[in-house]
DRENGUTOR-834533 format. One record per residue (C-alpha): residue number from 1; y, z, x. Coordinates in Angstrom, 1 decimal. Layout:
num = NUM; y = Y; z = Z; x = X
...
END
This chain:
num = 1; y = 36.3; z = -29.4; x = -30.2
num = 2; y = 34.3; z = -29.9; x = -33.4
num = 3; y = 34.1; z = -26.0; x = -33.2
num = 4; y = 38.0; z = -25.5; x = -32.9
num = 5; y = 38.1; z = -27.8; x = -36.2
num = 6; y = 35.5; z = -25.8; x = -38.1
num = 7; y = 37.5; z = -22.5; x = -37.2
num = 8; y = 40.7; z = -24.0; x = -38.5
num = 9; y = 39.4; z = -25.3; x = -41.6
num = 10; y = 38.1; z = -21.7; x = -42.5
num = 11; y = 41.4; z = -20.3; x = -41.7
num = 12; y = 42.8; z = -22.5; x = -44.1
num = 13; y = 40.4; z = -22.0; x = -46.5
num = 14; y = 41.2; z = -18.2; x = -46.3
num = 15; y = 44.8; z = -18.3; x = -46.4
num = 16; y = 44.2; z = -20.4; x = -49.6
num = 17; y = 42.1; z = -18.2; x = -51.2
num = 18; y = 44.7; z = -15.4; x = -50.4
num = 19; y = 47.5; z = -17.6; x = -52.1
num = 20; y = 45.1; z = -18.1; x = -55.6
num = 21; y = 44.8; z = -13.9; x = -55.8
num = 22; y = 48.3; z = -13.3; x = -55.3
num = 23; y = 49.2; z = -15.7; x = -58.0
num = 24; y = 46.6; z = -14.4; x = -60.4
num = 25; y = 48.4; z = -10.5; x = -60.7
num = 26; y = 45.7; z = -9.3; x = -62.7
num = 27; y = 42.8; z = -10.1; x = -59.6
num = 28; y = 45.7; z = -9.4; x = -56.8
num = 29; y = 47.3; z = -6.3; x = -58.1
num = 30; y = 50.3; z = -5.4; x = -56.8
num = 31; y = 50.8; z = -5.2; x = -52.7
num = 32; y = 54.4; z = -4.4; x = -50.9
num = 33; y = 53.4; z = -7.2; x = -48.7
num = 34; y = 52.4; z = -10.1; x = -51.4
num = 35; y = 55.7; z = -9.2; x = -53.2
num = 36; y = 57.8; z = -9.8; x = -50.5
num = 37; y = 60.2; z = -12.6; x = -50.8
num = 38; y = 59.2; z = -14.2; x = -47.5
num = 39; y = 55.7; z = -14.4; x = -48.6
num = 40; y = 55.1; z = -18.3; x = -49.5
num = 41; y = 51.4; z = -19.0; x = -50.8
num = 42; y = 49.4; z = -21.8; x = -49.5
num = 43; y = 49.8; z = -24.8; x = -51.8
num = 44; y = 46.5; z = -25.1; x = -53.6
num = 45; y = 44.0; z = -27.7; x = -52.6
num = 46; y = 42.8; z = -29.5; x = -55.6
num = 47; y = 39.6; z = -30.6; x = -56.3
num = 48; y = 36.2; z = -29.2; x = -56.6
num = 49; y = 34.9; z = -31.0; x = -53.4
num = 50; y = 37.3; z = -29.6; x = -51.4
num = 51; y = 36.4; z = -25.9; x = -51.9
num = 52; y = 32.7; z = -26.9; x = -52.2
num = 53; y = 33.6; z = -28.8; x = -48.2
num = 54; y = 35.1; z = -25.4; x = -47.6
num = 55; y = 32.8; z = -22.7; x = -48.7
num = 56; y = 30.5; z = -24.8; x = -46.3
num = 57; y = 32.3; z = -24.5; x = -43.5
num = 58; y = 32.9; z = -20.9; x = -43.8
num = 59; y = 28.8; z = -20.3; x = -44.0
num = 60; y = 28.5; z = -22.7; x = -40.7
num = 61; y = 30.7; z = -21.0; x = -38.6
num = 62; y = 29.6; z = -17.4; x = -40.2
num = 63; y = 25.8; z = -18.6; x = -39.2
num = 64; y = 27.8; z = -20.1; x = -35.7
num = 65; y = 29.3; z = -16.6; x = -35.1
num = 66; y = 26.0; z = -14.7; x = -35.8
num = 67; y = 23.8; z = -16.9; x = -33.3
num = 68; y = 26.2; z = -15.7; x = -31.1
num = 69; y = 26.2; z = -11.8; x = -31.5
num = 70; y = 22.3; z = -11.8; x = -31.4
num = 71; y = 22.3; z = -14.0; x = -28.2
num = 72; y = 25.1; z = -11.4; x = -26.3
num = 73; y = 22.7; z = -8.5; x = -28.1
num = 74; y = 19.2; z = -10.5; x = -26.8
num = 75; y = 20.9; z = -10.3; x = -23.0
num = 76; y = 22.3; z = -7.1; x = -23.4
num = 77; y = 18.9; z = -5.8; x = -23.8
num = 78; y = 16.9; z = -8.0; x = -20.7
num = 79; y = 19.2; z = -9.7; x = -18.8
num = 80; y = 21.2; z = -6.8; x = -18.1
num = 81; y = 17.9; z = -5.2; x = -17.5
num = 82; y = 16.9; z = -8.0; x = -14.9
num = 83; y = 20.0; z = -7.8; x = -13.2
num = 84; y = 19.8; z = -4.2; x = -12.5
num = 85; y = 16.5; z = -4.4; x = -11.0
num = 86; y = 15.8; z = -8.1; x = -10.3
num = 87; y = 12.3; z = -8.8; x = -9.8
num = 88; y = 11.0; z = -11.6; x = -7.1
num = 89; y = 10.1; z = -14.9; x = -8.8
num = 90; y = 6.9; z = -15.8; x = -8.1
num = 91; y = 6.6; z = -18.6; x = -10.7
num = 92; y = 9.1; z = -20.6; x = -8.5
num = 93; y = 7.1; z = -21.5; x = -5.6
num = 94; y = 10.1; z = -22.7; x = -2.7
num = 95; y = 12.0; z = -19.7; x = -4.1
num = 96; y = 9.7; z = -17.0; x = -3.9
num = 97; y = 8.2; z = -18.1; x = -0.2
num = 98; y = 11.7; z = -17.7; x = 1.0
num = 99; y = 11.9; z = -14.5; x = -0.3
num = 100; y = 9.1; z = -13.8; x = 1.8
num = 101; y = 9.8; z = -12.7; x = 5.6
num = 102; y = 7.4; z = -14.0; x = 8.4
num = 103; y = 4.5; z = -12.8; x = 8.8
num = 104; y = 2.5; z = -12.6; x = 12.2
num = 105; y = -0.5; z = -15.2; x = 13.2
num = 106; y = -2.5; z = -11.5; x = 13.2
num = 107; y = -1.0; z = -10.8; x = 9.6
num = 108; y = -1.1; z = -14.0; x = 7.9
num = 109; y = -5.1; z = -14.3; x = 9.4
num = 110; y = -5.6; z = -11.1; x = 7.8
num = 111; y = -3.4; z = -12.6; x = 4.6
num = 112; y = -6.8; z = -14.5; x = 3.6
num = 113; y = -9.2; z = -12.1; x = 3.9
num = 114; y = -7.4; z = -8.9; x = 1.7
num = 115; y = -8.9; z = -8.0; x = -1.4
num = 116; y = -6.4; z = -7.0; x = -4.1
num = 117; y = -7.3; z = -3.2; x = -6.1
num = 118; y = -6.5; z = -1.5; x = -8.8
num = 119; y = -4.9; z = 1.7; x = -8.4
num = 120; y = -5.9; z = 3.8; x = -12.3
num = 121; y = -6.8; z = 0.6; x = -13.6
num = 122; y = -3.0; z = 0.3; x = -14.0
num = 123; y = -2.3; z = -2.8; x = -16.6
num = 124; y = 1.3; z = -2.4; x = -18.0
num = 125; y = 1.7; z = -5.9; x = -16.0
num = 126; y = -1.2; z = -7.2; x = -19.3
num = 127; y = 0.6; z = -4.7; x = -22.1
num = 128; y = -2.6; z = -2.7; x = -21.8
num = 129; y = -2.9; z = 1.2; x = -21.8
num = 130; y = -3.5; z = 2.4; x = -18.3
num = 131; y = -7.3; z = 3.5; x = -17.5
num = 132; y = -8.6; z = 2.4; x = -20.6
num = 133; y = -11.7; z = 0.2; x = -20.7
num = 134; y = -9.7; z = -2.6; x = -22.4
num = 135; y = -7.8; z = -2.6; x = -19.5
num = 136; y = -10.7; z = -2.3; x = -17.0
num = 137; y = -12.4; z = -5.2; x = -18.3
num = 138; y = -9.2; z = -7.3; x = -18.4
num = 139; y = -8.6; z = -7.0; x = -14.9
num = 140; y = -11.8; z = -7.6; x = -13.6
num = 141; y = -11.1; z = -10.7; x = -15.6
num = 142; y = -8.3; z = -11.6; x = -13.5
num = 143; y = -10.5; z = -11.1; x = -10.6
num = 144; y = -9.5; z = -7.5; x = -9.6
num = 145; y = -13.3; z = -6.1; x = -8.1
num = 146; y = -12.5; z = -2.5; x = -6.8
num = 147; y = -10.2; z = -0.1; x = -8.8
num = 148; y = -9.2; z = 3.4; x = -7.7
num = 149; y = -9.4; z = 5.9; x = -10.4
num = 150; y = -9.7; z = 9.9; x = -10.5
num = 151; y = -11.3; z = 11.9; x = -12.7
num = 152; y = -10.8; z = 16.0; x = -14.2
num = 153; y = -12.5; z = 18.0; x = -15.6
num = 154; y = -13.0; z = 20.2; x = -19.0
num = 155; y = -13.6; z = 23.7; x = -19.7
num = 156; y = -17.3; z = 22.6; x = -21.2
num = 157; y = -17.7; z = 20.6; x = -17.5
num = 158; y = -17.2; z = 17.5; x = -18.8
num = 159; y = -14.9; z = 14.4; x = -16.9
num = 160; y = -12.3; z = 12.3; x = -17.9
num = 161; y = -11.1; z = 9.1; x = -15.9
num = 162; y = -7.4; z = 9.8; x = -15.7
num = 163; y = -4.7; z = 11.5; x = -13.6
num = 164; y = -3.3; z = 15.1; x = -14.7
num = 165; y = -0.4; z = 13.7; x = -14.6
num = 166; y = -1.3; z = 10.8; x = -17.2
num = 167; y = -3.0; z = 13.5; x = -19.3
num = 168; y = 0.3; z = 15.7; x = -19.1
num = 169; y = 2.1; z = 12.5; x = -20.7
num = 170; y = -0.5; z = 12.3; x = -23.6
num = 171; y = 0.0; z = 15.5; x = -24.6
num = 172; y = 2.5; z = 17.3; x = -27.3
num = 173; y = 5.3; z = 19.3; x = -25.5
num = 174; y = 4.5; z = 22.4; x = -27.1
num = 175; y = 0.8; z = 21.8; x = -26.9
num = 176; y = -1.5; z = 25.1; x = -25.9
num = 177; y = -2.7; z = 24.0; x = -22.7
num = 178; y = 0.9; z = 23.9; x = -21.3
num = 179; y = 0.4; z = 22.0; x = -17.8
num = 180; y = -2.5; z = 20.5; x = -17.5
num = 181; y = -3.2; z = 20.6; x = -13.9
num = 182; y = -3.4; z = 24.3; x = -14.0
num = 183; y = -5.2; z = 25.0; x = -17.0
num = 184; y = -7.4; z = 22.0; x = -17.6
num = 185; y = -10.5; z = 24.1; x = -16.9
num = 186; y = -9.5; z = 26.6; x = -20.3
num = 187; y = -10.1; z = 23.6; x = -22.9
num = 188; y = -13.0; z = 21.8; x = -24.2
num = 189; y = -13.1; z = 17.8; x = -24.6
num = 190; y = -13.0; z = 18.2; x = -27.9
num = 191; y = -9.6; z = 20.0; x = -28.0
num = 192; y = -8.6; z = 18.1; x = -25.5
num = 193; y = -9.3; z = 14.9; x = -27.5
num = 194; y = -7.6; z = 17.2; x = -30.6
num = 195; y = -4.4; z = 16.8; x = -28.9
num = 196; y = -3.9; z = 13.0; x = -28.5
num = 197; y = -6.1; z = 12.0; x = -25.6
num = 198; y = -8.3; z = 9.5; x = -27.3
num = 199; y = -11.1; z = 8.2; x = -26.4
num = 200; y = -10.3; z = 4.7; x = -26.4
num = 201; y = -7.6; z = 5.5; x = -23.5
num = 202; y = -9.2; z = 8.5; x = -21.8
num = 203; y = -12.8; z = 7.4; x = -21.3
num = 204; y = -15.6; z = 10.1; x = -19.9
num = 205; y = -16.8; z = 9.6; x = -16.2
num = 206; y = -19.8; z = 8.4; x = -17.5
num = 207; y = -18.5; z = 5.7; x = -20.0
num = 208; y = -16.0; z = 3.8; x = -17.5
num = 209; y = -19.4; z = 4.1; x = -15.2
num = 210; y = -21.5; z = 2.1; x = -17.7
num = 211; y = -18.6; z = 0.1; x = -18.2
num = 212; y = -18.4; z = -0.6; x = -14.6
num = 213; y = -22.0; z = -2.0; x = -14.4
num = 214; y = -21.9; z = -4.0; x = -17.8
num = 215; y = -19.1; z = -6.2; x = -15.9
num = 216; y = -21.2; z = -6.3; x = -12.7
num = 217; y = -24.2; z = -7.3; x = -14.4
num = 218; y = -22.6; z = -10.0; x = -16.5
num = 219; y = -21.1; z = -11.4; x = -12.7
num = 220; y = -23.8; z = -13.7; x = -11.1
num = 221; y = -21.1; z = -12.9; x = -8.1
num = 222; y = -21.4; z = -9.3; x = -8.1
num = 223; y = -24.5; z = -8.4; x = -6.8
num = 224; y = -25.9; z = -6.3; x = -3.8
num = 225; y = -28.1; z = -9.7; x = -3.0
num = 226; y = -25.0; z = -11.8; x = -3.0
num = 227; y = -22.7; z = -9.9; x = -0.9
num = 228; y = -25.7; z = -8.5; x = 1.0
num = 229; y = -24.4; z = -4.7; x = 1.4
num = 230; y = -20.5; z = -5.9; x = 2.5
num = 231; y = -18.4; z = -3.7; x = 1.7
num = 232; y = -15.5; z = -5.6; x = 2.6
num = 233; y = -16.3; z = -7.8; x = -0.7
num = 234; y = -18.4; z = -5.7; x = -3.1
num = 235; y = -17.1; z = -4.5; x = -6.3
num = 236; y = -15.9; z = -1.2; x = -5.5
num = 237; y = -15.5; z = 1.9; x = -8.1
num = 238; y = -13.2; z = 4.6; x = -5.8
num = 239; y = -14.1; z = 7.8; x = -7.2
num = 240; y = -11.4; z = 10.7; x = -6.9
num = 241; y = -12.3; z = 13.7; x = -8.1
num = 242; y = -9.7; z = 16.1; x = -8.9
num = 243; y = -9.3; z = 19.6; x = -8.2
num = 244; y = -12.8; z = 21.3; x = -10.0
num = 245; y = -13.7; z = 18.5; x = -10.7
num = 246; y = -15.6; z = 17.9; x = -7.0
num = 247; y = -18.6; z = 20.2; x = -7.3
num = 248; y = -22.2; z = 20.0; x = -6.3
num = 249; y = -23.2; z = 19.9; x = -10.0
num = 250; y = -20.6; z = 16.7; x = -11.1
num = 251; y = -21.6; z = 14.8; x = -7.8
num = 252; y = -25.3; z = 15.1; x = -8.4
num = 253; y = -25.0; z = 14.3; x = -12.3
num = 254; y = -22.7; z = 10.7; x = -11.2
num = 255; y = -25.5; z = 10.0; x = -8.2
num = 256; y = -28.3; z = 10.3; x = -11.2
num = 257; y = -26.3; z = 8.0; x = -13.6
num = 258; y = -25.2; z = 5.8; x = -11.1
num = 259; y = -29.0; z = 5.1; x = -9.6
num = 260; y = -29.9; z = 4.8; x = -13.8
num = 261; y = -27.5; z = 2.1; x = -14.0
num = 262; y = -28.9; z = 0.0; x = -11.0
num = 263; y = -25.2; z = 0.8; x = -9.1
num = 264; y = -25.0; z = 3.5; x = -6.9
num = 265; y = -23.9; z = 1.3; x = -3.9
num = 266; y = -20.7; z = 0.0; x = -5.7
num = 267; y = -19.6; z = 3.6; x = -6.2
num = 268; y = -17.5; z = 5.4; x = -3.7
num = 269; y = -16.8; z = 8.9; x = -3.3
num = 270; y = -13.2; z = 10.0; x = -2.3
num = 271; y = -13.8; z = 12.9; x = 0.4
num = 272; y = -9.7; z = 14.1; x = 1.5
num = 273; y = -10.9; z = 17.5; x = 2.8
num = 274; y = -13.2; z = 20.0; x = 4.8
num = 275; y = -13.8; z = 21.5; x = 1.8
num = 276; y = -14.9; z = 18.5; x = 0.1
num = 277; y = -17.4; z = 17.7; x = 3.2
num = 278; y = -18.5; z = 21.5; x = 2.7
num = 279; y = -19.6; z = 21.0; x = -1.2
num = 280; y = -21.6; z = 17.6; x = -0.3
num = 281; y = -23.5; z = 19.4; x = 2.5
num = 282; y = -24.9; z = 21.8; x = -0.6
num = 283; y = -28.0; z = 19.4; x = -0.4
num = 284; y = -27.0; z = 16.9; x = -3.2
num = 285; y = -27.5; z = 13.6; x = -2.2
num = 286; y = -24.9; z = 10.6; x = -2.8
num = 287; y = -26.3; z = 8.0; x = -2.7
num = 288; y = -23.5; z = 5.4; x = -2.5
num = 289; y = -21.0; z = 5.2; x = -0.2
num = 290; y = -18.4; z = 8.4; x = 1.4
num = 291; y = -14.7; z = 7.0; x = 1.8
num = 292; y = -12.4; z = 9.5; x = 3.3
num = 293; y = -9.2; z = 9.7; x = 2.0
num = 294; y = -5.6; z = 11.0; x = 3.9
num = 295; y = -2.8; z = 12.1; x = 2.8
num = 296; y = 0.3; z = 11.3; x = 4.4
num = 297; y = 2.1; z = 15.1; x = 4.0
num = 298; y = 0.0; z = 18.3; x = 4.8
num = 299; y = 1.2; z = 22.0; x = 3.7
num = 300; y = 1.4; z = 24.5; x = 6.3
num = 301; y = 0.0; z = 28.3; x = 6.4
num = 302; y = 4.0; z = 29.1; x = 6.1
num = 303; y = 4.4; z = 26.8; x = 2.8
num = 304; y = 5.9; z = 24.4; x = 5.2
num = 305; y = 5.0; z = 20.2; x = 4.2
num = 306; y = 5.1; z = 18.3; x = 7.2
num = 307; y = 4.2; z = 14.9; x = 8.1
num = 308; y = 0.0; z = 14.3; x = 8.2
num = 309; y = -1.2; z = 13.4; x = 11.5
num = 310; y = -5.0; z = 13.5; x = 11.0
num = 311; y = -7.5; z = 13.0; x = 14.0
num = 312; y = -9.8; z = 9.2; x = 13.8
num = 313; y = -12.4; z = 9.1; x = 15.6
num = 314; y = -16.1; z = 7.7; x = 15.6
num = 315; y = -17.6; z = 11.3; x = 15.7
num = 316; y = -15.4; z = 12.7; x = 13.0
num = 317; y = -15.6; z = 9.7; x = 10.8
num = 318; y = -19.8; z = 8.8; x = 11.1
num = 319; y = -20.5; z = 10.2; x = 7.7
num = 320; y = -18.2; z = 7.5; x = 6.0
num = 321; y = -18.1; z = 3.9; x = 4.9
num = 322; y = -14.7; z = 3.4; x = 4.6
num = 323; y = -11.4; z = 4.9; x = 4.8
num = 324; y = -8.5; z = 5.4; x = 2.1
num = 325; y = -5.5; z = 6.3; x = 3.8
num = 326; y = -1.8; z = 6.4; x = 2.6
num = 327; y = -0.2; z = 3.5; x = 3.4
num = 328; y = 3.0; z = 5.5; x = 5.0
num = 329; y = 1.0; z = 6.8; x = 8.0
num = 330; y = 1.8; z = 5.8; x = 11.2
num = 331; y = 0.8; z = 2.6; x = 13.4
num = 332; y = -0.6; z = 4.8; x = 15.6
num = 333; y = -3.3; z = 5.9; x = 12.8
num = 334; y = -4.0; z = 2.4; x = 11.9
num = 335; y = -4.7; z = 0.9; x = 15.0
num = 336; y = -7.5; z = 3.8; x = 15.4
num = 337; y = -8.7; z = 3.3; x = 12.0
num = 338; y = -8.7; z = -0.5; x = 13.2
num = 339; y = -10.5; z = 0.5; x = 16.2
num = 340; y = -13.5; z = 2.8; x = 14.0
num = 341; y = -14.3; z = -0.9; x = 12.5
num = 342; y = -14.6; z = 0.4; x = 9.0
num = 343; y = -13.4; z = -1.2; x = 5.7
num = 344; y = -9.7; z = 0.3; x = 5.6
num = 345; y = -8.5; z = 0.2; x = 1.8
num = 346; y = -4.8; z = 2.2; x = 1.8
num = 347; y = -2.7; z = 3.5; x = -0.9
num = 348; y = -0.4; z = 2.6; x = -2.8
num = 349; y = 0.9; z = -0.8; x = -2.0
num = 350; y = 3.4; z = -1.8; x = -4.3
num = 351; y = 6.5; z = -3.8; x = -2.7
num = 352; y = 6.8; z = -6.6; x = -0.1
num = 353; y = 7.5; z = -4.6; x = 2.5
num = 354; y = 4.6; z = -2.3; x = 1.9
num = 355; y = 2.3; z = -5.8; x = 1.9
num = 356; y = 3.3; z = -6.7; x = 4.9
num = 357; y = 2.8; z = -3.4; x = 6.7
num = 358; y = -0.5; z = -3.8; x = 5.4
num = 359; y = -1.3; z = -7.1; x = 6.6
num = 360; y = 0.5; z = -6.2; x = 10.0
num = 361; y = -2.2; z = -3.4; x = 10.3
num = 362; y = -5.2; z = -5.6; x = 9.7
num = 363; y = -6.4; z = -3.4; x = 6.6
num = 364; y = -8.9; z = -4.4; x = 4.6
num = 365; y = -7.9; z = -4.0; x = 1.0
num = 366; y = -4.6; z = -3.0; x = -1.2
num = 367; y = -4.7; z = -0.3; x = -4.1
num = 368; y = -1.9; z = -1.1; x = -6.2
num = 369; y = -0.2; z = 0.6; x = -9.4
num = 370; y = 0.6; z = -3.6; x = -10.2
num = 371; y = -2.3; z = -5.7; x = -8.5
num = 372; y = -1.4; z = -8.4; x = -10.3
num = 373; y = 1.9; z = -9.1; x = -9.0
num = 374; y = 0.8; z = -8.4; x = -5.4
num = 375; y = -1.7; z = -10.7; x = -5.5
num = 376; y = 1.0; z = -13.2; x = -6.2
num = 377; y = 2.5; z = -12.2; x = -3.6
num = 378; y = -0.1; z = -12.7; x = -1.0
num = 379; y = -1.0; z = -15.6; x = -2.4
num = 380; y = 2.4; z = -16.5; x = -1.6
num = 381; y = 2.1; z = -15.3; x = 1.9
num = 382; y = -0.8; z = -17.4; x = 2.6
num = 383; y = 1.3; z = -20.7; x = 1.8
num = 384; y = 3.8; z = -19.1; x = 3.7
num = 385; y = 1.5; z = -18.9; x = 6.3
num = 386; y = -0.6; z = -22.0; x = 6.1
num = 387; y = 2.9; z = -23.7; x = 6.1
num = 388; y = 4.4; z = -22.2; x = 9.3
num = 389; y = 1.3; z = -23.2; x = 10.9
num = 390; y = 1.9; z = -26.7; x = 10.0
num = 391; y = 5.8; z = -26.8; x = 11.2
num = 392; y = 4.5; z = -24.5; x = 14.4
num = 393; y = 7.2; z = -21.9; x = 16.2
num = 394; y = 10.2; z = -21.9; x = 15.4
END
């Protein structure tokens, strides 16, 4: 109401002003319109403290209508965004657990023992740089302890922690290398580092190491003695090592820096193929442990890309520690991986549903591209869980 008055005023305020220039020819000029003998002109108002009252009211509801615009422009740009893609809530406790669908006793027992990772050290959910050492070190501060992250390397042998892909992103579009994954091996770090992939996001192998052990080392938690060799809890660096990158000379110069640093145990070598078992049988020793990795597609003699169906057994999978699978196999993989009794840590879990096909397959650990919403998630879960266990069946 007190709007609709405000509004009113200002229109009569207007029309007023529009009466004084008509009747003052040499501010008006001349207009068809004004010299129209229908035309009246609002009486004037007299009185200076009536056009001070209404100059006011004018900048009110000029200041009213502006608060407006940037409020419709403010949910233009998120809350349209939000309704498009409309995230779960996981501030709001009863709404977020109903969200949730039931879980298993076998999945919500396994709900308390999963261990959260980061998949590339991937920390858009913190504003931070993916696989940078900022962003290392701030999750590891929200209690991430295992990260995934792959390495390539440079014409001059040299690795950097990050994905081709992610290097492809850094790079001008008309840059000399053209795509990265194929002709990495031509360039040196430095021109590599020449063409935007600093340092401070696109660390060497053997800084996000050192890195690495400086935040083990500053955890009284972290080490060997306190988690006596379990793999299960240990801080866990996943080492993939991309394309030339897995040779006899990188493996051996990472098993020398890691034993330097006092960590070999914590770091883990992807193996994904026969090939890779091959170059490791060269006589260079790593020391820490083997995961073996699987892919969920496999590429046929003919081209053809089929489904993965890979063969788990104890005699196939004695030279490893743990297993890295993709998290879209089948059941029928899982429950032999379950069987092996190995640390299973698959990739990449990202969504409720792929949580819960986790936790329904007893795994181990969860490498995720946003490790901190999933581990709101499961923390969810496990009040889920612990509630249903209270209201029993039903």
């Amino acid at each position: 109401m007190l709007l609709q008055k405000q509004l009113r005023r200002v229109a009569l305020d207007v029309q007023h002003d529009c009466g004084r220039l008509v009747a003052n020819p040499a501010v008006a000029g001349s207009s068809p319109a004004y010299d129209s003998p229908t035309y009246r002109p609002m009486p004037a108002r007299r009185g200076r403290s009536g056009r001070r009252w209404g100059v006011l009211h004018f900048v009110a509801a000029s200041v009213m209508v502006m608060l407006v615009l940037f409020w419709v422009l403010f949910w233009l740009q998120t809350g349209a965004t939000s309704i498009a893609h409309p995230p779960l809530d996981f501030g709001k406790p009863a709404a977020a657990e109903a969200l949730l669908p039931k879980l298993s006793p076998t999945a919500c027992k396994q709900a308390d023992r999963l261990r959260v990772c980061s998949h590339r050290a991937a920390a858009a959910e913190l504003g931070l740089e993916d696989g940078s050492l900022q962003a290392l070190r701030a999750l590891w501060n929200y209690g991430i302890r295992c990260f995934d992250m792959d390495f390539v390397m440079t014409s001059d042998r040299l690795l950097l922690a990050t994905h081709p892909d992610r290097l492809q992103a850094a790079m001008p579009n008309n840059n000399p290398i053209g795509i990265v994954k194929h002709n990495l091996h031509k360039h040196s770090l430095a021109q590599i580092r020449s063409l935007g992939a600093r340092e401070k996001s696109f660390p060497t192998v053997h800084q996000l190491i050192e890195e690495f052990a400086t935040l083990i080392q500053q955890d009284s938690h972290s080490n060997q003695a306190h988690y006596a060799g379990d793999l299960r809890k240990a801080p866990l660096l996943f080492m993939d090592l991309k394309g030339g990158a897995f040779n006899s000379e990188s493996i051996a110069g990472i098993a020398r820096f890691a034993r330097h640093l006092g960590i070999a145990s914590h770091l883990a070598l992807f193996v994904l193929s026969e090939q890779h078992q091959d170059e490791l049988a060269k006589g260079h020793a790593w020391d820490g442990p083997l995961i073996r990795g699987f892919m969920d597609l496999q590429n046929l003699a003919n081209g053809t890309v089929v489904p993965a169906k890979p063969l788990v057994n104890a005699q196939v999978m004695s030279p490893f520690a743990l297993l890295g699978p993709s998290i879209k196999l089948s059941r029928e993989f899982y429950m032999q991986a379950y069987a092996l009794g190995k640390p299973v840590f698959p990739w990449v879990v990202d969504t409720p549903k792929t949580l819960q096909w986790a936790l329904e397959m007893q795994v181990d650990g969860a490498i995720s591209n946003e490790p901190m919403q999933l581990g709101q998630m499961l923390e969810r879960w496990r009040r889920r869980c612990k509630q249903d266990r209270r209201t029993g069946p039903g």
